[in-house]
SESETOR-709614 format. One record per residue (C-alpha): residue in one letter; x, z, y. Coordinates in steps of 0.25 Angstrom, whole numbers, padded with zeros to 4 digits, always signed. Layout:
SESETOR-709614
AXZY
...
//
This chain:
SESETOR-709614
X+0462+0400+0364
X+0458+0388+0368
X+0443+0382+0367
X+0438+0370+0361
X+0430+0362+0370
X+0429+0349+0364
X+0432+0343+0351
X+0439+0329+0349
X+0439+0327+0332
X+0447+0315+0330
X+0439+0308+0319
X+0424+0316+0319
X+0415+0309+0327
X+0407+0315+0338
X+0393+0318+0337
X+0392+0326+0349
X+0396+0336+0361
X+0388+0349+0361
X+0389+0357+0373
X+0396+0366+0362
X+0399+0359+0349
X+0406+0344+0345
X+0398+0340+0334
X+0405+0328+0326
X+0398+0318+0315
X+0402+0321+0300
X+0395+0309+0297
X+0383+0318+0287
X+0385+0330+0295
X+0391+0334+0311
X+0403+0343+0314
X+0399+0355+0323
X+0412+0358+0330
X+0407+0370+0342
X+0418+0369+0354
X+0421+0381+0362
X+0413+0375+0374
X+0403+0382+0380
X+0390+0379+0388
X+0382+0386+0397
X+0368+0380+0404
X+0370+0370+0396
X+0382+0367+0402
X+0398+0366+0393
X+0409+0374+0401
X+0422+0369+0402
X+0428+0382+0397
X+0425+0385+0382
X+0426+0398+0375
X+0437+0397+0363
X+0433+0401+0350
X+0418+0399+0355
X+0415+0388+0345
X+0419+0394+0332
X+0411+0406+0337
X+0398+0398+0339
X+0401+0390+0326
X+0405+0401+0315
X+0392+0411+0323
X+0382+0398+0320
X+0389+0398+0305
X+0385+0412+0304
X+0370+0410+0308
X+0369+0397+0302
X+0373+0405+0288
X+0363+0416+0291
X+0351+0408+0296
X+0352+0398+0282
X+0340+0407+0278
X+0332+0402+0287
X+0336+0387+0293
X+0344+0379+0288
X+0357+0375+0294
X+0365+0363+0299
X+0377+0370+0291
X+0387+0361+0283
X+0399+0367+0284
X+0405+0376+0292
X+0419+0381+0284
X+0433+0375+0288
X+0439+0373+0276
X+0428+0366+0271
X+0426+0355+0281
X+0430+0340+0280
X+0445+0338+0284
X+0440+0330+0295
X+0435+0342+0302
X+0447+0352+0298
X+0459+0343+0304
X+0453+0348+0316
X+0456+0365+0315
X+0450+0364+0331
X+0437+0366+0322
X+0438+0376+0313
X+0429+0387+0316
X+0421+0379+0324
X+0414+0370+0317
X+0404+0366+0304
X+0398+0354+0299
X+0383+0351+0300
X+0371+0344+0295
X+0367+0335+0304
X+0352+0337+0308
X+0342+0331+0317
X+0342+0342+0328
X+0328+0346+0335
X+0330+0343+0349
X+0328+0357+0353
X+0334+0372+0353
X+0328+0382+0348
X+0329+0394+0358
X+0324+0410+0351
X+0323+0420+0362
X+0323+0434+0357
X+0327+0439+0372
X+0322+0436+0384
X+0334+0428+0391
X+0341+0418+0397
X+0333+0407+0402
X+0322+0413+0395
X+0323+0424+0403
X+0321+0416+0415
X+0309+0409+0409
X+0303+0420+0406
X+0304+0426+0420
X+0299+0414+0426
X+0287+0411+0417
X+0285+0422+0407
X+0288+0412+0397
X+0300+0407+0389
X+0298+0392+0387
X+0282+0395+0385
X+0282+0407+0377
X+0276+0417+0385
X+0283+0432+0385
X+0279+0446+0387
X+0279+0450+0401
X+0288+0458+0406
X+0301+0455+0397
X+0315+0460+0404
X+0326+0450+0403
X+0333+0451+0389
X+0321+0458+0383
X+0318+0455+0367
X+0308+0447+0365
X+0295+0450+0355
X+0298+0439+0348
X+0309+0430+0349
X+0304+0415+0354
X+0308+0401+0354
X+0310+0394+0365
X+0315+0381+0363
X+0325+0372+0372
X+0326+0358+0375
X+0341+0355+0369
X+0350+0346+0381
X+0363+0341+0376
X+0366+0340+0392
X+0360+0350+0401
X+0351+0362+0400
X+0343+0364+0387
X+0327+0369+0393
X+0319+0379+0387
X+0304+0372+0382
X+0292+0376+0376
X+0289+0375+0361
X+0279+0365+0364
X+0290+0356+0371
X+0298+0358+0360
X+0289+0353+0350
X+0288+0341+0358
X+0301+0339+0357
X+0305+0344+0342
X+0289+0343+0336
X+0281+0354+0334
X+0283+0358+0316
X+0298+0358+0320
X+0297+0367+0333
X+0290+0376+0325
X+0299+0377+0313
X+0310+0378+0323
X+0306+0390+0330
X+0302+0397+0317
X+0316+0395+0312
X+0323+0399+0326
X+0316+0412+0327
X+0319+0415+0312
X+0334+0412+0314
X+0333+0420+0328
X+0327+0433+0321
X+0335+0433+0310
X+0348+0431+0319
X+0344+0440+0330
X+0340+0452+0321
X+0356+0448+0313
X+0363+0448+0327
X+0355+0460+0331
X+0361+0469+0321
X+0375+0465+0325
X+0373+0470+0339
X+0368+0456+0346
X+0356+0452+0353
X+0352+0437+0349
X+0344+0435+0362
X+0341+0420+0359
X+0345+0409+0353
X+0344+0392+0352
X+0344+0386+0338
X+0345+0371+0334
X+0341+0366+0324
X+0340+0352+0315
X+0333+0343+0305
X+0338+0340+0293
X+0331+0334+0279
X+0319+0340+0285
X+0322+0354+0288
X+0327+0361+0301
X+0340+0364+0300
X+0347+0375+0311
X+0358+0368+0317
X+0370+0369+0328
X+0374+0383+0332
X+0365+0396+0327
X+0363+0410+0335
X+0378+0408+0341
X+0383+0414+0356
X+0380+0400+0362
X+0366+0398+0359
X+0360+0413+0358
X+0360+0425+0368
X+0369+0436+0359
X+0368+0450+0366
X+0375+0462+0363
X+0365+0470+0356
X+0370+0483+0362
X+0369+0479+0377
X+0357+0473+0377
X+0346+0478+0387
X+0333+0471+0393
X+0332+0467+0408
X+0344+0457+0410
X+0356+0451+0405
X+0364+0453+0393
X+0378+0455+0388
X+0380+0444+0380
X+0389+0437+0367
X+0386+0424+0371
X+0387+0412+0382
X+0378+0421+0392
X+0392+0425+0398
X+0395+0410+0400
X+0383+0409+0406
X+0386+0420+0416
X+0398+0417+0421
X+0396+0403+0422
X+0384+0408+0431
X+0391+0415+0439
X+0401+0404+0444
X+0389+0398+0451
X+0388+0386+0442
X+0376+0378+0442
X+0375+0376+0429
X+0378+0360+0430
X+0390+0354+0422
X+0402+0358+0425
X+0401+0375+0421
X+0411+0383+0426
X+0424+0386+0418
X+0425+0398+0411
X+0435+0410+0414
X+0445+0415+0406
X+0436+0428+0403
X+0424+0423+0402
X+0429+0413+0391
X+0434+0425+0382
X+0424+0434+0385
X+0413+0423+0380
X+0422+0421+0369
X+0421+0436+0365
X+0406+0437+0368
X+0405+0427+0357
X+0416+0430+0349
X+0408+0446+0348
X+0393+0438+0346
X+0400+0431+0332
X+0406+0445+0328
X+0394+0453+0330
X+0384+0443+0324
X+0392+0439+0312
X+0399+0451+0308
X+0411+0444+0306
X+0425+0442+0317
X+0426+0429+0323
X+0438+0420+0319
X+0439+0407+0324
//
């Protein structure tokens, strides 16, 4: 099978080139088409992982369905057969793609750490701290939190997205909105984490996005996918190090491991590596949805 890296939709105008996703302009609302491309460090690989964009698109229709309770959603329509003919002349899509509301995006993720890890995990070690909120002594890496927290990011269409404080945020975003922001995110995070849980997957952390729309804050983008949270295997899991993981960790770690310095170009992606990412998130929508992937 061959990936899709790029889109070309004869006809659709382009809105924009997300390291993942080709978002195109409907006019009152933005096609969401997610490519099989994949970035690590903030940095899109010239290899991409087949199938990885249908992953990502029908696991966020699965949250976005499940965290309606809660938050809104960007959601307009995500079905085949009932998008416009302009959409469905090109079958390249199907699986992979929805059409949005289009929102006025807060210019920050929202980052919930339940875990200790990652580039947290390196904070922490540092400062005892992850972006100003100070954690108990002592924590192994991987440990569970007491609480999950938010930490939010700075968002880069080009380079690395950075960790700040809350206070930085509210700078940025304003402080009512900040606020409601973490509330939600934490909710949809506890409710997600305790779901995944059950099905024999850690949610370690996750980044939302969210919007403005008529005046209410609306959960946009991609929700609780392999790509923007740290699934663990439930049954494998153990504090004081790394984890097995079903998400772009092993990207990560291979591309590491070539002695990249994290700068554009990446490395190309074997063979192996391709279909065992592939298969990583292929098991995460299984286990977390309950139902078999079919592109």
């Amino acid at each position: 099978m061959k990936g899709i890296s790029r889109t070309e939709l004869p006809g659709l105008r382009l809105f924009k080139r997300g390291k993942v996703r080709d978002v195109y302009d409907l006019g009152d609302s933005l096609l969401f088409v997610a490519t099989d491309r994949v970035s690590v460090y903030d940095v899109v690989l010239p290899t991409p992982i087949p199938g990885k964009g249908a992953i990502l698109t029908q696991m966020s229709n699965f949250w976005f369905e499940k965290t309606k309770s809660i938050c809104e959603n960007h959601l307009l329509e995500t079905k085949w057969e009932k998008m416009p003919t302009q959409i469905t002349a090109f079958p390249e899509l199907k699986g992979r793609s929805a059409i949005v509301k289009k929102t006025a995006v807060f210019p920050v993720e929202c980052v919930v750490r339940g875990y200790i890890a990652g580039s947290g995990w390196s904070d922490y070690k540092k400062t005892g701290e992850v972006c100003g909120i100070p954690l108990a002594a002592g924590l192994k890496e991987s440990e569970k939190l007491a609480e999950p927290i938010f930490t939010p990011a700075t968002k880069a269409e080009t380079g690395h997205d950075e960790n700040i404080s809350f206070e930085r945020a509210c700078e940025i975003a304003g402080k009512p909105e900040m606020e409601a922001l973490r509330e939600l995110s934490i909710r949809i995070y506890t409710m997600a984490e305790a779901h995944a849980r059950e099905h024999g997957v850690i949610i370690a952390d996750t980044k939302f996005e969210f919007g403005m729309l008529n005046g209410k804050i609306t959960l946009i983008d991609e929700v609780l996918t392999p790509d923007s949270s740290r699934f663990w295997p439930a049954e494998d899991y153990h504090t004081g190090g790394g984890q097995k993981s079903f998400d772009k960790q092993f990207v990560r770690d291979y591309a590491a491991s070539t002695g990249w310095d994290k700068t554009p170009p990446g490395p190309n992606l074997p063979a192996e590596v391709v279909e065992q990412t592939r298969a990583k998130y292929e098991l995460a929508f299984e286990r977390i949805t309950g139902r078999k992937f079919e592109e």
